[in-house]
C-alpha positions as CSV (number, residue, x, y, z in Angstrom):
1,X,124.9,113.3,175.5
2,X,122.3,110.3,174.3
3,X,121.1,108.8,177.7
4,X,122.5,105.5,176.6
5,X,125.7,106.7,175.2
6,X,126.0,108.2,179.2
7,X,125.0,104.9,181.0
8,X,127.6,103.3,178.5
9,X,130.2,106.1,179.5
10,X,129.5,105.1,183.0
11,X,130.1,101.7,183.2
12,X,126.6,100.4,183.2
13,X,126.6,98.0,180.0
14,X,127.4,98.3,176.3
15,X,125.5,101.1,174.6
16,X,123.2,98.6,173.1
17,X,122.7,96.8,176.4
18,X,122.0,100.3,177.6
19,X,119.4,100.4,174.7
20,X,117.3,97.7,176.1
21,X,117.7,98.4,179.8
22,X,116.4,102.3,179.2
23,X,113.1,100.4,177.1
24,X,112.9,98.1,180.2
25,X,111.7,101.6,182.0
26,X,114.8,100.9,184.7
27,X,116.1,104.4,183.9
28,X,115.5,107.3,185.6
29,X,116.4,111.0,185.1
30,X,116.1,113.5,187.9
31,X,113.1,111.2,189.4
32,X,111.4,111.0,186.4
33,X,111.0,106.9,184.4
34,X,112.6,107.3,181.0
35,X,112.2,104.4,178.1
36,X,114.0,106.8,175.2
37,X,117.8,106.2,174.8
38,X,118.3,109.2,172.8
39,X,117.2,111.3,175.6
40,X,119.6,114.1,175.9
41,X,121.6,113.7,179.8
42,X,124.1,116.2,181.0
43,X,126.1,115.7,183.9
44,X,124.6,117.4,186.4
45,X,121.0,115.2,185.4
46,X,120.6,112.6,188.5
47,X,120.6,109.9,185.9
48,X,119.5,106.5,188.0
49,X,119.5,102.8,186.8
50,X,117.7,100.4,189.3
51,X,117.3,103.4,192.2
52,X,121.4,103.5,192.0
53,X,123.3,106.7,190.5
54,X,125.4,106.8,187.6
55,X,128.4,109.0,186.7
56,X,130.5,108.7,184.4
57,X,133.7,107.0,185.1
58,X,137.5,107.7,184.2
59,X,138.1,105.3,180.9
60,X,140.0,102.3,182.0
61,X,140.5,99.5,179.9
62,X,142.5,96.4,181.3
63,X,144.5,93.3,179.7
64,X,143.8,89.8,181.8
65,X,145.1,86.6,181.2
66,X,142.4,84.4,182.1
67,X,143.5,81.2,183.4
68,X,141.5,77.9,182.3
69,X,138.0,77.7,184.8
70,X,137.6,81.4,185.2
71,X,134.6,82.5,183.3
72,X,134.3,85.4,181.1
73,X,131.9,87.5,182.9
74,X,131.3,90.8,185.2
75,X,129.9,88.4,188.1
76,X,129.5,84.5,188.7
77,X,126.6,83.4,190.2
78,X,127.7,79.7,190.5
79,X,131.1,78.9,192.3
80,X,133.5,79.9,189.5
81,X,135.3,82.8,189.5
82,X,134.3,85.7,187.5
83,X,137.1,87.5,185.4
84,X,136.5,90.8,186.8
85,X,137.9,89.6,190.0
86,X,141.4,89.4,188.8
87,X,141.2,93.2,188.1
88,X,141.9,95.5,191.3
89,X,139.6,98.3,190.4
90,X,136.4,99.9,192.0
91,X,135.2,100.8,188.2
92,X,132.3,99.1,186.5
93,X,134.6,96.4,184.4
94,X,132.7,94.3,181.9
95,X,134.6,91.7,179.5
96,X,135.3,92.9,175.8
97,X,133.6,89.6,173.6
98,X,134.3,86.1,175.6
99,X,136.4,83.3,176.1
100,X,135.2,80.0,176.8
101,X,135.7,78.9,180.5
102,X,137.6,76.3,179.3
103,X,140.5,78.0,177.2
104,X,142.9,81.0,178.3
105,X,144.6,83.9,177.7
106,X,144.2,87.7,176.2
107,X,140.6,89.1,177.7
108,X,140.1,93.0,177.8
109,X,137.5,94.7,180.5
110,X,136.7,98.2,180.0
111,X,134.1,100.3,181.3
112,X,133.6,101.9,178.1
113,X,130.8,100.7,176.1
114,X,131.2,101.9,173.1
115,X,134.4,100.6,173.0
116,X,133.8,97.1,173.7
117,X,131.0,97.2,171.0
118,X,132.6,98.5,168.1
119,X,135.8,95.7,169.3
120,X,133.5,93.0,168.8
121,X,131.1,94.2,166.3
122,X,131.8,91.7,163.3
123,X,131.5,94.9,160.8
124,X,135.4,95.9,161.7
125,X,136.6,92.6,161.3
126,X,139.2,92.9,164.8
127,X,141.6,90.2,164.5
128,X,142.2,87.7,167.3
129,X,144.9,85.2,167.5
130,X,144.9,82.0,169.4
131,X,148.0,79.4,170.2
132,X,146.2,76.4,169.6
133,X,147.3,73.0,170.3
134,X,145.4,69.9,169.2
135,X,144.7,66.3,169.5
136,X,146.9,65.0,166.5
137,X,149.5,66.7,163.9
138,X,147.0,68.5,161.2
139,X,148.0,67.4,157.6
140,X,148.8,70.4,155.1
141,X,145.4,69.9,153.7
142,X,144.1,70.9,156.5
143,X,145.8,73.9,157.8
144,X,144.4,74.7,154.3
145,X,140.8,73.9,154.9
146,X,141.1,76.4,158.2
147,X,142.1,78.7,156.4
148,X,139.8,78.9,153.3
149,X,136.9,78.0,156.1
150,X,134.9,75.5,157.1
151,X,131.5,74.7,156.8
152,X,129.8,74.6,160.6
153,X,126.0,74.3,161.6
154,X,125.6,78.1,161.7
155,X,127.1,78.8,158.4
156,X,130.8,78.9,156.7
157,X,133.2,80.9,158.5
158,X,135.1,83.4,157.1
159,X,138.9,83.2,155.5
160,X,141.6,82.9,158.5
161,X,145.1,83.2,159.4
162,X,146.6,79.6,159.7
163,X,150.4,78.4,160.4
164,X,151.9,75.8,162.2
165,X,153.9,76.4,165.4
166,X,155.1,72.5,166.1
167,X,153.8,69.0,165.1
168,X,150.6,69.7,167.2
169,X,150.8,73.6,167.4
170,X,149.4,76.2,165.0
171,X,148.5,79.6,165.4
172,X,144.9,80.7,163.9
173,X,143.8,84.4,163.7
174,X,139.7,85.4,163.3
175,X,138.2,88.6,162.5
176,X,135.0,86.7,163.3
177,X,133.6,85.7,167.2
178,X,131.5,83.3,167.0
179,X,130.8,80.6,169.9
180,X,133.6,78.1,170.8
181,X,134.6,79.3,167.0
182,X,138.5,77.3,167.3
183,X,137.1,74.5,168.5
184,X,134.4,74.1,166.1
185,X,136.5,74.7,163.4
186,X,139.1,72.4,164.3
187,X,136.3,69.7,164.8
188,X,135.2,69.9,161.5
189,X,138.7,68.6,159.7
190,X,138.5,65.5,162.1
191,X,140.7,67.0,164.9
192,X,140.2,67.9,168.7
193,X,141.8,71.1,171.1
194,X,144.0,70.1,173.9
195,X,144.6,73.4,175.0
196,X,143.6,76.7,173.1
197,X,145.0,80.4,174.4
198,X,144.6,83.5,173.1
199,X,148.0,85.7,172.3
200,X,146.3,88.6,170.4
201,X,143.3,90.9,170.3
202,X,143.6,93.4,167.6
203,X,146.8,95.3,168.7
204,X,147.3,94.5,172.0
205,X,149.6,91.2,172.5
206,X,149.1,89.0,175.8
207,X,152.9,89.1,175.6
208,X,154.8,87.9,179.3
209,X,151.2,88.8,181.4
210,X,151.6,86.0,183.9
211,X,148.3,83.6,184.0
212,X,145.8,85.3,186.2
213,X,147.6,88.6,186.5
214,X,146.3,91.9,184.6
215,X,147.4,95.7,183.9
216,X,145.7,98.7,182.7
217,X,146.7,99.2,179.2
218,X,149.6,102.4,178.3
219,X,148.7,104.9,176.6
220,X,150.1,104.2,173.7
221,X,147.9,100.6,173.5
222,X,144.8,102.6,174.1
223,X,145.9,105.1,171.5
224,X,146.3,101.9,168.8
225,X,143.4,100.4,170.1
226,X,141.4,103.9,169.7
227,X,142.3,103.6,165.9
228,X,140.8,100.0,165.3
229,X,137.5,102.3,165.4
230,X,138.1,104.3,162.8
């Protein structure tokens, strides 16, 4: 196996994380500093990232629902809390793509690299879908301008999923991730978010998860969630 492919399998990072921590010269194989990703590894190579061993891990992937104030990250260094601590697990969790610290719902930690990157890599177009409730009702025209796209400072988004819940409530789905994407969007036809959760990602619904709770996905989730790769 490609020596980042293993670090990814282990829980160390993303496979292109891995990438750039193996150029950094951080890696080591049987005492030996290795900057080459593709490096062939084998299990019983004493594969070592900062002096500390890795191995791979058994796959666990986890649903969250991230409460409002908990940040989407494998560790805080400030005083909020990080979403891996909502997980009881001694595996190397990292989050799958983000939410903002200020929005909640649906977040999936895996250890498995590759899995997280090809979830968030914009080439498979994953589809997200947020409850989203704003500042004032949103006029027919422009549920229709969220959904055709709208033009923000880094470029027009792409066509979305748009329908309306309540007078303030609509749903909006993405196959995009950009930065504080809802929000912006929303912005940009003269509205504001009051409170923005996510309900979806890809096939895996937040469902009844109570806020701040989690659960390792069934196998029948990570077999659905296995075919968004293909």
């Amino acid at each position: 196996m490609r020596l980042a492919k293993f670090l990814a399998h282990g829980g160390v990072a993303s496979r292109r994380k891995a990438e750039r921590i193996v150029a950094a010269g951080r890696v080591t194989v049987d005492g030996e500093v290795v900057t080459d990703p593709a490096r062939d590894v084998g299990a019983l190579d004493d594969v070592r990232v900062d002096g500390t061993r890795v191995g791979e891990e058994a796959r666990e992937v986890w649903a969250v629902h991230k409460p409002v104030g908990v940040v989407s990250t494998a560790r805080e260094p400030g005083k909020r809390p990080a979403v891996v601590s909502l997980v009881d697990s001694k595996a190397r969790l990292y989050p799958v793509g983000r939410l903002d610290v200020d929005s909640s719902g649906l977040l999936l930690l895996t250890n498995d690299g590759e899995l997280a990157n090809r979830l968030t890599h914009p080439r498979y177009e994953v589809p997200k879908a947020y409850r989203v409730e704003l500042r004032r009702p949103p006029s027919e025209a422009d549920l229709r301008r969220l959904a055709r796209g709208v033009e923000l400072e880094d470029g027009p988004t792409s066509a979305a999923e748009v329908r309306r819940l309540g007078e303030r409530e609509v749903e909006i789905v993405l196959r995009e991730g950009r930065n504080r994407q809802v929000r912006r969007m929303v912005e940009a036809v003269g509205n504001e978010v009051v409170a923005l959760r996510r309900v979806r990602f890809g096939p895996i619904e937040l469902a009844d998860l109570p806020e701040g709770a989690a659960r390792p996905l069934t196998p029948d989730e990570l077999t659905h969630l296995d075919e968004t790769r293909r």
